[in-house]
PDB file as gemmi writes it, atoms N, CA and C in Angstrom:
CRYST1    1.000    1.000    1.000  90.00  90.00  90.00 P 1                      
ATOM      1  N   UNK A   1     109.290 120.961  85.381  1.00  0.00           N  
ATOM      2  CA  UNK A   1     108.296 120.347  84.509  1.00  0.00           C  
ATOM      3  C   UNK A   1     106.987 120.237  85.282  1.00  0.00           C  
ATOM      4  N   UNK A   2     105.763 120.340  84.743  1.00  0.00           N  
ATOM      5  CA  UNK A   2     104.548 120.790  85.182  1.00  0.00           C  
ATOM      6  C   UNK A   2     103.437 119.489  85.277  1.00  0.00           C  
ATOM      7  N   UNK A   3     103.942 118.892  83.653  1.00  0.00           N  
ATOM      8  CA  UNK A   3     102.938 117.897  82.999  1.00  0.00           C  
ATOM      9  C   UNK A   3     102.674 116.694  84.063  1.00  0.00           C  
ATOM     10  N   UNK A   4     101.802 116.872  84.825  1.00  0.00           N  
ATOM     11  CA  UNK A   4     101.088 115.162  85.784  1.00  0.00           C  
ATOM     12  C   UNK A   4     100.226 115.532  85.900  1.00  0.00           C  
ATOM     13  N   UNK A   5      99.111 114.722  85.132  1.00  0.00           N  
ATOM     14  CA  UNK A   5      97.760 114.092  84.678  1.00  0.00           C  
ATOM     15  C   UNK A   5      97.355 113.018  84.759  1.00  0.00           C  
ATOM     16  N   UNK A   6      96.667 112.327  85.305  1.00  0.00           N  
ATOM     17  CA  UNK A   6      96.279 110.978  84.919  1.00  0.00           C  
ATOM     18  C   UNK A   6      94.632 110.868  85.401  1.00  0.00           C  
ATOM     19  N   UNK A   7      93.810 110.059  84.589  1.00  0.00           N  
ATOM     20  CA  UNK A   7      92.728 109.702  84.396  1.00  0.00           C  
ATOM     21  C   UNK A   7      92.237 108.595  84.543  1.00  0.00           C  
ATOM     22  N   UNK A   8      91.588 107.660  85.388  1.00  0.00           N  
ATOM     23  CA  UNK A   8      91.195 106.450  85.162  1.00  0.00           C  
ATOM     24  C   UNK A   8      89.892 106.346  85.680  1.00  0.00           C  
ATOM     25  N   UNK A   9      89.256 105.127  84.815  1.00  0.00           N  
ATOM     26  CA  UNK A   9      87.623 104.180  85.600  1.00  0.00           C  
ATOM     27  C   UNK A   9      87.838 103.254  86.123  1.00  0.00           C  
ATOM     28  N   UNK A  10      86.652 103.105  86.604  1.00  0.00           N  
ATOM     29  CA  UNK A  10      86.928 101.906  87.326  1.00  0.00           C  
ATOM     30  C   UNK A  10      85.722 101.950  88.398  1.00  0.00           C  
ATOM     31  N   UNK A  11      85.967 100.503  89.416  1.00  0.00           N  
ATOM     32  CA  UNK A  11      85.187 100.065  90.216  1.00  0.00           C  
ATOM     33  C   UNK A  11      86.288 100.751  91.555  1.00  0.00           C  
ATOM     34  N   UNK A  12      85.221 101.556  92.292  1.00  0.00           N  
ATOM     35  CA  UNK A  12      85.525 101.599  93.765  1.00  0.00           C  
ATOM     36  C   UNK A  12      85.749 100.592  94.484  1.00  0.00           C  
ATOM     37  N   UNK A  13      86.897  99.693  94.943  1.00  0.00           N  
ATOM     38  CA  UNK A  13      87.227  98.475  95.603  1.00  0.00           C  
ATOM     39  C   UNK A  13      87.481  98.920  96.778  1.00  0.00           C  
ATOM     40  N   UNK A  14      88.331  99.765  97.712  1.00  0.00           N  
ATOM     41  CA  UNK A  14      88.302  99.829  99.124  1.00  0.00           C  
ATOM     42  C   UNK A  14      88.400 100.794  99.170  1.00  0.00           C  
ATOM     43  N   UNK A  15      87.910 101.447 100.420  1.00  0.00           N  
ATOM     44  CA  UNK A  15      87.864 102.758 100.810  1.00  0.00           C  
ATOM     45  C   UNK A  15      88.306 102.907 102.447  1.00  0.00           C  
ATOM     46  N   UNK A  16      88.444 103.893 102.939  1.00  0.00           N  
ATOM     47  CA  UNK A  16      89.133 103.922 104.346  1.00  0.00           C  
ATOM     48  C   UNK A  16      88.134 104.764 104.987  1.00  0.00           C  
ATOM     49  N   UNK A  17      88.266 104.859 106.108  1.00  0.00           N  
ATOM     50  CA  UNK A  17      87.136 105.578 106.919  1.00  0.00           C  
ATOM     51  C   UNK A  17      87.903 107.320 106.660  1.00  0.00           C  
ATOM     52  N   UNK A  18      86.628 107.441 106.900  1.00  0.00           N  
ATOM     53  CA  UNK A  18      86.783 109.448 106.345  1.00  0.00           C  
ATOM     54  C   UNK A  18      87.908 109.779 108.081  1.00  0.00           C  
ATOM     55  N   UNK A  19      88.813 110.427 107.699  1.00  0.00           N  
ATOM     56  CA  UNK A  19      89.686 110.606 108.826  1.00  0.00           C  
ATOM     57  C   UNK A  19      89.836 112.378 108.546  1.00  0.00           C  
ATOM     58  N   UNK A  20      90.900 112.945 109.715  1.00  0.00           N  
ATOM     59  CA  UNK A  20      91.027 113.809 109.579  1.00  0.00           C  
ATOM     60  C   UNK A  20      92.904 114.413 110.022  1.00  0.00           C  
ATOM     61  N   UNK A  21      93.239 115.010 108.887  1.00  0.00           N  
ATOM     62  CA  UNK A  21      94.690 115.421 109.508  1.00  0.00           C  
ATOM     63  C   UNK A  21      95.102 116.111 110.863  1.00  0.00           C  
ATOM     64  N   UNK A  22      96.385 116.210 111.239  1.00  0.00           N  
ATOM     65  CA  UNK A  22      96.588 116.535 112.953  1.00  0.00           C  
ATOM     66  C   UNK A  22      95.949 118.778 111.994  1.00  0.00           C  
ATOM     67  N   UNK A  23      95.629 118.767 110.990  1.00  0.00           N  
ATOM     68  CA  UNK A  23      95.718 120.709 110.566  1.00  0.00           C  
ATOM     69  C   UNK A  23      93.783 120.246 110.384  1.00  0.00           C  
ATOM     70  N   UNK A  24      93.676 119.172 110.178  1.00  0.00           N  
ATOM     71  CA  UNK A  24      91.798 118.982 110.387  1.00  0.00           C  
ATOM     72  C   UNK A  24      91.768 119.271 109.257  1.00  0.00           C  
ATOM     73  N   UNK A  25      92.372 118.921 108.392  1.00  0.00           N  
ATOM     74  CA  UNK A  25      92.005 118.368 107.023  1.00  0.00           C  
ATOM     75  C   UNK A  25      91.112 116.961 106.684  1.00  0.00           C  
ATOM     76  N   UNK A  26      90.097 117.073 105.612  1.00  0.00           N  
ATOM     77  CA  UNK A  26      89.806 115.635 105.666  1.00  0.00           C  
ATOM     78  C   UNK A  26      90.475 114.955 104.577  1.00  0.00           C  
ATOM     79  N   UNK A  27      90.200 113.632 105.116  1.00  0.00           N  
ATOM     80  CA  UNK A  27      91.104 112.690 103.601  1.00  0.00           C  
ATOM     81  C   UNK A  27      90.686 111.662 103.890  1.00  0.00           C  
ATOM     82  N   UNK A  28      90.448 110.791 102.543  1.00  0.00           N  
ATOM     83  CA  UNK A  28      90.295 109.367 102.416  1.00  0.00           C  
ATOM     84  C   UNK A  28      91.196 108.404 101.424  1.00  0.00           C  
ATOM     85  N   UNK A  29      91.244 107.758 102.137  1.00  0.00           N  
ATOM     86  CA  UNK A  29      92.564 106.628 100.763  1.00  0.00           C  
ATOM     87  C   UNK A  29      91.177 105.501 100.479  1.00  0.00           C  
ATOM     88  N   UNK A  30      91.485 105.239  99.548  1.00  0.00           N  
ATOM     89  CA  UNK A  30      90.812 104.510  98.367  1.00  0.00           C  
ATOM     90  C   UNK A  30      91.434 103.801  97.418  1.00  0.00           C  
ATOM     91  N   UNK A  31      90.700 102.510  96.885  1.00  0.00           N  
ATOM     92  CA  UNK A  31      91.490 102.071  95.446  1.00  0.00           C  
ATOM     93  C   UNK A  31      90.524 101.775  94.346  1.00  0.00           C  
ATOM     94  N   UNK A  32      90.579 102.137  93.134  1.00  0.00           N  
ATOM     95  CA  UNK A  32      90.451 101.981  92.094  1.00  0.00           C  
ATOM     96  C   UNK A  32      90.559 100.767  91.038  1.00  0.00           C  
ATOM     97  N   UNK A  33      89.801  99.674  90.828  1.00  0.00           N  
ATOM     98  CA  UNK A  33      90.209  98.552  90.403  1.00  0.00           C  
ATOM     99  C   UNK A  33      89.417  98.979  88.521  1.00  0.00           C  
ATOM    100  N   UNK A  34      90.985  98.623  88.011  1.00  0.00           N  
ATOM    101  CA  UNK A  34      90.199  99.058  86.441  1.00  0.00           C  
ATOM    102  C   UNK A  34      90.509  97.834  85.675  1.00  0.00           C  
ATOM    103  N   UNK A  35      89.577  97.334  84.827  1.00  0.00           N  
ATOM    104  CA  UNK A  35      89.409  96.192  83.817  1.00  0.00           C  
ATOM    105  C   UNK A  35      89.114  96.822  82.116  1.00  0.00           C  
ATOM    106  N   UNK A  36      89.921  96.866  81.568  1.00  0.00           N  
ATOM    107  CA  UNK A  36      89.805  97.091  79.999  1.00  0.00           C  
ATOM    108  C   UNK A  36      90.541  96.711  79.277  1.00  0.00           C  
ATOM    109  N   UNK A  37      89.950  96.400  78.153  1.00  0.00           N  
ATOM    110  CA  UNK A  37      90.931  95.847  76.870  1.00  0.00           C  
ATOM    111  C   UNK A  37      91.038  97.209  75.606  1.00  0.00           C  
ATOM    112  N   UNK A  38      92.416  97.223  75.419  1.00  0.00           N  
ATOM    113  CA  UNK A  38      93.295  98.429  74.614  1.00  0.00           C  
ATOM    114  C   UNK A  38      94.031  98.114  73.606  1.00  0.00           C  
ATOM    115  N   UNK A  39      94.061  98.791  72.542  1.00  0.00           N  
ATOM    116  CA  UNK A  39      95.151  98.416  71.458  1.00  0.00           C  
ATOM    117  C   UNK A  39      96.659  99.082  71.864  1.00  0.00           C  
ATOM    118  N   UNK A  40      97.734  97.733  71.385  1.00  0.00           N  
ATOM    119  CA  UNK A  40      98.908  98.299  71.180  1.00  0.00           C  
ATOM    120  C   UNK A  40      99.503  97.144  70.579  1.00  0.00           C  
ATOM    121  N   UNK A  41     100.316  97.933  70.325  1.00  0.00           N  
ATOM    122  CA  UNK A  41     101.068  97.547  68.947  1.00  0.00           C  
ATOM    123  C   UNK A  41     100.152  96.734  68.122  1.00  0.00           C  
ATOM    124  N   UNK A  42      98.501  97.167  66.974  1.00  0.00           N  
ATOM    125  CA  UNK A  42      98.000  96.893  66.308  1.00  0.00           C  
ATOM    126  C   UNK A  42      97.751  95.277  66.931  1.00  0.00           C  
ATOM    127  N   UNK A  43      97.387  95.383  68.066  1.00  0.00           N  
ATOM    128  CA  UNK A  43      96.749  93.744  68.787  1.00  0.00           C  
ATOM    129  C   UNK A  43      96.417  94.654  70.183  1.00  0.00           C  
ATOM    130  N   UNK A  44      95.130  93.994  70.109  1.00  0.00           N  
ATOM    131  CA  UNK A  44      94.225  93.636  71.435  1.00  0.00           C  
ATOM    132  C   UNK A  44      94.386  93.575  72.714  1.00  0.00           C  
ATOM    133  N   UNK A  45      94.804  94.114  73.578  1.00  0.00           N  
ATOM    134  CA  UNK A  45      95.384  93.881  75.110  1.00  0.00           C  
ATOM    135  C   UNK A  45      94.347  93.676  76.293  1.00  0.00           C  
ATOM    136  N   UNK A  46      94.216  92.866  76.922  1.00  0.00           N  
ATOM    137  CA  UNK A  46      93.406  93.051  78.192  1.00  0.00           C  
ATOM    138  C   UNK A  46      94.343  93.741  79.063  1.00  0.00           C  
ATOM    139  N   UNK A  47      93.819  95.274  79.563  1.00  0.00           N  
ATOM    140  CA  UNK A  47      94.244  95.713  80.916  1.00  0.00           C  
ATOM    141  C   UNK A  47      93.922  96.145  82.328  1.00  0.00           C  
ATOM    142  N   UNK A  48      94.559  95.320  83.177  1.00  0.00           N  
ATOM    143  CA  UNK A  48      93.877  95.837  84.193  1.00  0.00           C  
ATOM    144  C   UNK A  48      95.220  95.969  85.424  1.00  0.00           C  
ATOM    145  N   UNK A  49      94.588  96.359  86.410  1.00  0.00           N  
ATOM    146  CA  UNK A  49      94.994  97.465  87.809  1.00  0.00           C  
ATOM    147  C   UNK A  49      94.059  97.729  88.541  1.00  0.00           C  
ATOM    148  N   UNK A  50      94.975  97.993  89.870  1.00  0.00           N  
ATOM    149  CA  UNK A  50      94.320  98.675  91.021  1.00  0.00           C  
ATOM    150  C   UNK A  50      94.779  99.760  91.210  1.00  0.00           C  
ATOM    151  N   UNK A  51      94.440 100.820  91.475  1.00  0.00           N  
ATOM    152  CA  UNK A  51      95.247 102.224  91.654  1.00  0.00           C  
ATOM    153  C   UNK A  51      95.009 102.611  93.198  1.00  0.00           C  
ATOM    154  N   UNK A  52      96.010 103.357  93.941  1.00  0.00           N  
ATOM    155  CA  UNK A  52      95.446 103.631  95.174  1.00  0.00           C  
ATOM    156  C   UNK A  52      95.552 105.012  94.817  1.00  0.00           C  
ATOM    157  N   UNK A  53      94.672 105.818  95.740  1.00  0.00           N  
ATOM    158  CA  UNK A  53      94.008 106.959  95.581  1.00  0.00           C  
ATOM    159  C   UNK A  53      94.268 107.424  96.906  1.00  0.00           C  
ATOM    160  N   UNK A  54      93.909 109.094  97.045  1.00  0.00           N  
ATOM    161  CA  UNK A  54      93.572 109.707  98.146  1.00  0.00           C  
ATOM    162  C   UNK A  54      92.906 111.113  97.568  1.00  0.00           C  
ATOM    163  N   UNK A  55      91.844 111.562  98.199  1.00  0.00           N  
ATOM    164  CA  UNK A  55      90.916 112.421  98.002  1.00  0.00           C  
ATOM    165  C   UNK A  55      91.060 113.470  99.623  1.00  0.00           C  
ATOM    166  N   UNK A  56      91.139 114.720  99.380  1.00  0.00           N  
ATOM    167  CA  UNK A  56      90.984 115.647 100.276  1.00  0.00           C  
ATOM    168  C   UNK A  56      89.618 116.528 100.498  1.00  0.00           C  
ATOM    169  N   UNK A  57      89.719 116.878 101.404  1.00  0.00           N  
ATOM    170  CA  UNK A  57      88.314 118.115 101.858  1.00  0.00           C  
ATOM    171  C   UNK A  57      87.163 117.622 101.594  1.00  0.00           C  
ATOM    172  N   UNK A  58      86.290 118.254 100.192  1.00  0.00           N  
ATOM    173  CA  UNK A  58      85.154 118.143 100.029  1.00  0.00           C  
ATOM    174  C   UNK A  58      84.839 117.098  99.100  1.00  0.00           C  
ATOM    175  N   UNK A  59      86.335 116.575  98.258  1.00  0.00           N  
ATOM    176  CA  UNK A  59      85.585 115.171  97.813  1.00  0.00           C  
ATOM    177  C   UNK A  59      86.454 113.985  98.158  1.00  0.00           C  
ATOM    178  N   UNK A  60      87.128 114.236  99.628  1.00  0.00           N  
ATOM    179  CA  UNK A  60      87.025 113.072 100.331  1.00  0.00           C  
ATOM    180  C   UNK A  60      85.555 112.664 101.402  1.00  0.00           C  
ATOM    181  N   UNK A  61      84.761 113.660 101.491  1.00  0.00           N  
ATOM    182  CA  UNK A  61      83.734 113.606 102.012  1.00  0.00           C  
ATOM    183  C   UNK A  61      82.660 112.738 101.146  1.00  0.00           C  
ATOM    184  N   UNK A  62      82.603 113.001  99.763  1.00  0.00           N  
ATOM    185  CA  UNK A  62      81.975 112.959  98.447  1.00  0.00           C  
ATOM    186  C   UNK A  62      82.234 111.545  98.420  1.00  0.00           C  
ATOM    187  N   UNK A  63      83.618 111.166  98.377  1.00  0.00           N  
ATOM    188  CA  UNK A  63      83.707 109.582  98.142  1.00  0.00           C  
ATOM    189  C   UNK A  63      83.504 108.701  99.447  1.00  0.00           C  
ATOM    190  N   UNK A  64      83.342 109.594 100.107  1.00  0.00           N  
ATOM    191  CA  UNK A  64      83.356 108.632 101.781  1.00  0.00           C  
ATOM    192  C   UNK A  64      81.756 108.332 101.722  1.00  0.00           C  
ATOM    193  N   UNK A  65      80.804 108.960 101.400  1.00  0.00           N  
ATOM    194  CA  UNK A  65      79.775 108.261 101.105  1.00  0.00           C  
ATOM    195  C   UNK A  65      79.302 107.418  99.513  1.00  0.00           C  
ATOM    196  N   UNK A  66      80.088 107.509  98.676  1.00  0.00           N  
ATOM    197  CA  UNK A  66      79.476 106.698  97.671  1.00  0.00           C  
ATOM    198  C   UNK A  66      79.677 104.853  97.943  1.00  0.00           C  
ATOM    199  N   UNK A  67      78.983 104.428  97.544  1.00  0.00           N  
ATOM    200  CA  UNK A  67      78.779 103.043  97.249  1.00  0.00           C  
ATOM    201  C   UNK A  67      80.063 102.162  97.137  1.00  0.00           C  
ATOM    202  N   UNK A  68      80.379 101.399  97.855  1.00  0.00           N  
ATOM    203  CA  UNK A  68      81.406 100.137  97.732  1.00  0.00           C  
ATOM    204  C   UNK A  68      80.676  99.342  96.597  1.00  0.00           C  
ATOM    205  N   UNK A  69      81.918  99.611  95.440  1.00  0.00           N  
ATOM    206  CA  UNK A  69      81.594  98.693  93.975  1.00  0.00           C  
ATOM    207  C   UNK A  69      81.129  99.897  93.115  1.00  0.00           C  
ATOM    208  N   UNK A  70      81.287 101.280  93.910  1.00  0.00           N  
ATOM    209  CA  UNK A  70      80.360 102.229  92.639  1.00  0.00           C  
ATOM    210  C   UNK A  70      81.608 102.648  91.414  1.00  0.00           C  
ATOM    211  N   UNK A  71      81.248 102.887  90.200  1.00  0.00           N  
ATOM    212  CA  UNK A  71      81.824 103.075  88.975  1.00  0.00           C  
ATOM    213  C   UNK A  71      81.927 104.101  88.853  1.00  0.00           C  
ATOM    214  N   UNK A  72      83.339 104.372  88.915  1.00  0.00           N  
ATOM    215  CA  UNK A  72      83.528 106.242  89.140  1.00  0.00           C  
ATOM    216  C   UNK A  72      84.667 106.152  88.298  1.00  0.00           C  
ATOM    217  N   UNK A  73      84.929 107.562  87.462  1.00  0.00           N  
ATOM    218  CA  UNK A  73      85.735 108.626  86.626  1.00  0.00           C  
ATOM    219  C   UNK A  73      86.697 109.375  87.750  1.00  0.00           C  
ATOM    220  N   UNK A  74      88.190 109.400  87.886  1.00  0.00           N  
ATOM    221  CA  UNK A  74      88.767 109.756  88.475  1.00  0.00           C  
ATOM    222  C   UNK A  74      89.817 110.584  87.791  1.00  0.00           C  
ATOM    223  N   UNK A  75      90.239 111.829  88.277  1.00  0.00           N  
ATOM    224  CA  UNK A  75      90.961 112.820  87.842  1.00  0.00           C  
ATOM    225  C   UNK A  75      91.906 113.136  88.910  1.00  0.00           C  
ATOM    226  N   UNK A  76      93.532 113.073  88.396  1.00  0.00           N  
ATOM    227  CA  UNK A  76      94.087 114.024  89.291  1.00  0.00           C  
ATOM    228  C   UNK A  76      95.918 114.310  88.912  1.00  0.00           C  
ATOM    229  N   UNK A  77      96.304 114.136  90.104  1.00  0.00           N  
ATOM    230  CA  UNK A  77      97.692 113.686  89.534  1.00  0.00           C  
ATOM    231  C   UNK A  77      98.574 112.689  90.148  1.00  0.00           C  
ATOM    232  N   UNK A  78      99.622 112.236  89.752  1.00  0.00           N  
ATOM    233  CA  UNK A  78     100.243 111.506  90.565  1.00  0.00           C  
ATOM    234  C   UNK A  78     101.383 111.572  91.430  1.00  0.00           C  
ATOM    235  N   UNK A  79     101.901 111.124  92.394  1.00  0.00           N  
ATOM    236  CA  UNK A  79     102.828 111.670  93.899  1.00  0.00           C  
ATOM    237  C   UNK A  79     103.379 110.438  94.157  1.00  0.00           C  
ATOM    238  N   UNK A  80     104.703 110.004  94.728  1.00  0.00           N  
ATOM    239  CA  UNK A  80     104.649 108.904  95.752  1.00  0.00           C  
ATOM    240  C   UNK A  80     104.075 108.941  96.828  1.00  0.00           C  
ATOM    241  N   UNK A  81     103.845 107.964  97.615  1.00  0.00           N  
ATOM    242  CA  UNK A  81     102.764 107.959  98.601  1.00  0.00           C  
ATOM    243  C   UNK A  81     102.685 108.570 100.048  1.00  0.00           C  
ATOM    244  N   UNK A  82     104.473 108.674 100.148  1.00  0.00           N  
ATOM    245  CA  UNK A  82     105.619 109.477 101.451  1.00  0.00           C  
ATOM    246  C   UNK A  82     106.948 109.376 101.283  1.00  0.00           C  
ATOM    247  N   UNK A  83     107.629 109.798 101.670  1.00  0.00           N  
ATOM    248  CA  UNK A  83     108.765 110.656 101.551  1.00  0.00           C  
ATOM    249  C   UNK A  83     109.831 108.983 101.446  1.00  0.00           C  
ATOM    250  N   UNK A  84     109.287 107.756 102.396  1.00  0.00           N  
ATOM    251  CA  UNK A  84     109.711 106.579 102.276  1.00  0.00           C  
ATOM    252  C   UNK A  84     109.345 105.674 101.670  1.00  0.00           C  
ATOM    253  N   UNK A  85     108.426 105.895 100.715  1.00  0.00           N  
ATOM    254  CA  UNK A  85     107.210 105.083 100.125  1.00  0.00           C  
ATOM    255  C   UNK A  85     107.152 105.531  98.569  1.00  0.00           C  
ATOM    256  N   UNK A  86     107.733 105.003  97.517  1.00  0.00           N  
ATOM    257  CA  UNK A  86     108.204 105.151  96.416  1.00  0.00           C  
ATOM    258  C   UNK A  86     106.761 105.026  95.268  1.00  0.00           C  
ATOM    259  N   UNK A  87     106.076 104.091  95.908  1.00  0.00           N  
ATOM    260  CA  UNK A  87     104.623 103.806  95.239  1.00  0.00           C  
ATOM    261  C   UNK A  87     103.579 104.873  94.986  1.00  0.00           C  
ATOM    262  N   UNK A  88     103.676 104.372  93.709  1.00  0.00           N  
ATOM    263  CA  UNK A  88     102.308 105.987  93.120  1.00  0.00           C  
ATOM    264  C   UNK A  88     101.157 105.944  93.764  1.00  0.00           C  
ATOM    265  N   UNK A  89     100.392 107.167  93.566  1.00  0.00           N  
ATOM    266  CA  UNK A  89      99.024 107.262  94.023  1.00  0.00           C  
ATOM    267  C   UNK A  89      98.481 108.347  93.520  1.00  0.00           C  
ATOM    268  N   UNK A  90      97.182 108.581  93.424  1.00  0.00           N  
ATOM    269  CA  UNK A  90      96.700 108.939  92.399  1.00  0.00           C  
ATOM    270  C   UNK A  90      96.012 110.234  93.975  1.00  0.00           C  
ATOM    271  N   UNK A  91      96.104 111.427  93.214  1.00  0.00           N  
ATOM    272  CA  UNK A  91      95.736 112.380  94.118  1.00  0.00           C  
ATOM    273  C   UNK A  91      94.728 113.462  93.650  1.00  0.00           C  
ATOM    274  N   UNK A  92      93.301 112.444  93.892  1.00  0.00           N  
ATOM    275  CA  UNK A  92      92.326 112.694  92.418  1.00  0.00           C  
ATOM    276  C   UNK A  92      91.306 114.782  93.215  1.00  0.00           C  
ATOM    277  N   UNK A  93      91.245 115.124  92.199  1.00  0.00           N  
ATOM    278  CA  UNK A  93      91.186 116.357  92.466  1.00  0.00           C  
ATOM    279  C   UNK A  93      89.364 116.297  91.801  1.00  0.00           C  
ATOM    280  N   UNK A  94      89.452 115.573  90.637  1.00  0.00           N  
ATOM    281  CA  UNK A  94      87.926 115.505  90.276  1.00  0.00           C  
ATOM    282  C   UNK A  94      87.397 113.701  90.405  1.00  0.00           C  
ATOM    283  N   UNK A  95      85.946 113.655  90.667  1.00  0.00           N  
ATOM    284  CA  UNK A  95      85.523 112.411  90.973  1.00  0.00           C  
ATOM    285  C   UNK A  95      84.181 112.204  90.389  1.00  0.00           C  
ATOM    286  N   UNK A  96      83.855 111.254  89.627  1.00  0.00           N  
ATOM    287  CA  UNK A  96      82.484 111.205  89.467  1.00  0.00           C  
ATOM    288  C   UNK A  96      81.723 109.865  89.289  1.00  0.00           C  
ATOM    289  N   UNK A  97      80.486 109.665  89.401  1.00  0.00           N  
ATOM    290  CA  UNK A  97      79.989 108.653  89.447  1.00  0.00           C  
ATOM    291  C   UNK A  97      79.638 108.275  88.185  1.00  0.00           C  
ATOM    292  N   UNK A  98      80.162 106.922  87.478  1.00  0.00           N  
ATOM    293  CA  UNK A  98      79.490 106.590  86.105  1.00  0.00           C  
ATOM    294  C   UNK A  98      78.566 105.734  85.866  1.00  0.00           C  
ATOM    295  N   UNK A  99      78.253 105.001  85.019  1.00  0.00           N  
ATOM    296  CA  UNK A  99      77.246 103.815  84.301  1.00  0.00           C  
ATOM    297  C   UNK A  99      78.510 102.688  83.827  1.00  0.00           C  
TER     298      UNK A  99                                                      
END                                                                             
């Protein structure tokens, strides 16, 4: 099966210093704090989350300089975090800055 997608906004809440893998890859871990209210089941929901993230190469570089608190559109898919580490993370492939 192919289908992992996921999409979220949100406020840039922490970011990690731009590092580099032992192959000199770059990467940054990051989190995503999202606040919105959604319908379900025909009523009103407030939802919110933090998502943790990691960005490679050229837009872990990209997010390693944007703004702490900046409002960004995140694209990618989702992974556990390591092979011992069961917790999702979002392994955003597109990134952008919003309003």
């Amino acid at each position: 099966m192919s289908c992992n997608r996921a999409q979220i906004c949100g406020r840039l809440e922490t970011r990690g210093a731009l590092r580099f893998s032992p192959a000199g890859v770059a990467l940054v871990d990051f989190t995503i704090a999202h606040k919105s209210e959604q319908q379900e089941a025909n009523a009103s929901r407030k939802a919110q989350c933090v998502v943790r993230a990691i960005a490679m190469e050229e837009l872990a570089q990209k997010i390693a300089a944007f703004p702490k608190g900046a409002q960004v559109q995140a694209t990618g898919f989702l992974a556990q975090a390591s092979r011992t580490d069961t917790a999702l993370v979002l392994h955003v492939q597109k990134i952008e800055l919003i309003d």
